[in-house]
ZAMARGU-4260 file (C-alpha; in steps of 0.2 Angstrom, whole numbers, plus 5000, padded with zeros to 4 digits):
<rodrens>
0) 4998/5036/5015 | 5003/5032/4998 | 5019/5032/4993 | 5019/5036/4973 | 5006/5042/4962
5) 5007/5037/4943 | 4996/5044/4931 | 4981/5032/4925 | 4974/5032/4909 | 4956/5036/4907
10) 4947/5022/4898 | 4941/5030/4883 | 4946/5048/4876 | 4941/5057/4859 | 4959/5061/4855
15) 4964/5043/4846 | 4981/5049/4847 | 4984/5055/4864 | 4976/5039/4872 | 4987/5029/4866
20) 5002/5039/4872 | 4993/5038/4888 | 4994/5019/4888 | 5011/5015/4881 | 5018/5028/4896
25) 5007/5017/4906 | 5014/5001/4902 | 5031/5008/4900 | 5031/5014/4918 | 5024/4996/4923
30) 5035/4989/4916 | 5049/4999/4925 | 5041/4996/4941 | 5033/5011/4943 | 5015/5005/4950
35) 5001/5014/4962 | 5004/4999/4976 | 5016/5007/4989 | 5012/5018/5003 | 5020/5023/5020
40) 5011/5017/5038 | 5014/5020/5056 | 5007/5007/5069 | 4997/5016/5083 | 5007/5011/5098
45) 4996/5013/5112 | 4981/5001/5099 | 4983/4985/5091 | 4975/4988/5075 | 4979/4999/5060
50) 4971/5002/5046 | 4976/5005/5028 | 4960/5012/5017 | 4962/5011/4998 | 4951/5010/4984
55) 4964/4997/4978 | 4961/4985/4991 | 4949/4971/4990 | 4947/4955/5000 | 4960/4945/4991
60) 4973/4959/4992 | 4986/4957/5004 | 5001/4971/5009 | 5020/4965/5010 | 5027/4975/5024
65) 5045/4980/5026 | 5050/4985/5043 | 5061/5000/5044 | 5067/4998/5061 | 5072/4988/5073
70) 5055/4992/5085 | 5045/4987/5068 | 5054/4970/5065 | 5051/4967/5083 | 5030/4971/5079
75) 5032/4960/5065 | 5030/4944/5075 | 5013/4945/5082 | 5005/4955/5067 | 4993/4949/5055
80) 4979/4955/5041 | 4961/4955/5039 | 4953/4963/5021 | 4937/4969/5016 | 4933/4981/4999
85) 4944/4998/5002 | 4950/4994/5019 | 4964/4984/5024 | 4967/4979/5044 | 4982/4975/5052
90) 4980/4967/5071 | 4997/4969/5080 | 5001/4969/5099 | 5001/4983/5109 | 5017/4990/5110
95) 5027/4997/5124 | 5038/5008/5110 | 5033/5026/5104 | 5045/5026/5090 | 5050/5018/5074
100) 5035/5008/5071 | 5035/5012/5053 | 5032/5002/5039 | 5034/5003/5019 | 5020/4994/5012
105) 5015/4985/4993 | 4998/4980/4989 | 4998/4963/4981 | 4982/4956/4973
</rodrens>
């Protein structure tokens, strides 16, 4: 699920004017750190895969994970990623725990 949703530009817009206001709130936001690359996940417990499906992803893309429990730093250590166009797979262990295996993810590359 995606964490935050910022406003892209469209490429090319009649309105000279407008379009670059577009951008320079674009940049502006980059350069505050405010990018389309973060997203929530839960990993299925009782699987050991789970994917994350954007249009963003693309083989060289890789997702920096930060556990936000205990039960997810634990599922951390036998985890790891495989990428194709739009789809991004993480293989993990089956885990005994129901609860707390959620992550916040950024999409790097």
């Amino acid at each position: 699920m995606a964490y935050n949703e910022f406003p892209v530009p469209v490429d090319d817009m009649f309105n000279d004017r407008e379009h670059r206001r577009q951008l320079a709130r674009s940049v502006k936001g980059l350069l505050e750190g405010k990018r389309n690359q973060m997203g929530t996940l839960t990993l299925t417990a009782a699987s050991t895969t789970t994917t994350i499906v954007s249009d963003r992803i693309t083989p060289d893309t890789v997702a920096i994970l930060i556990p936000l429990s205990a039960n997810a730093v634990a599922a951390l250590g036998a985890l790891y990623q495989t990428r194709a166009a739009g789809t991004l797979t993480l293989t993990h262990g089956a885990t005994g725990a129901t609860i707390g295996l959620d992550f916040v993810y950024i999409l790097v590359g």
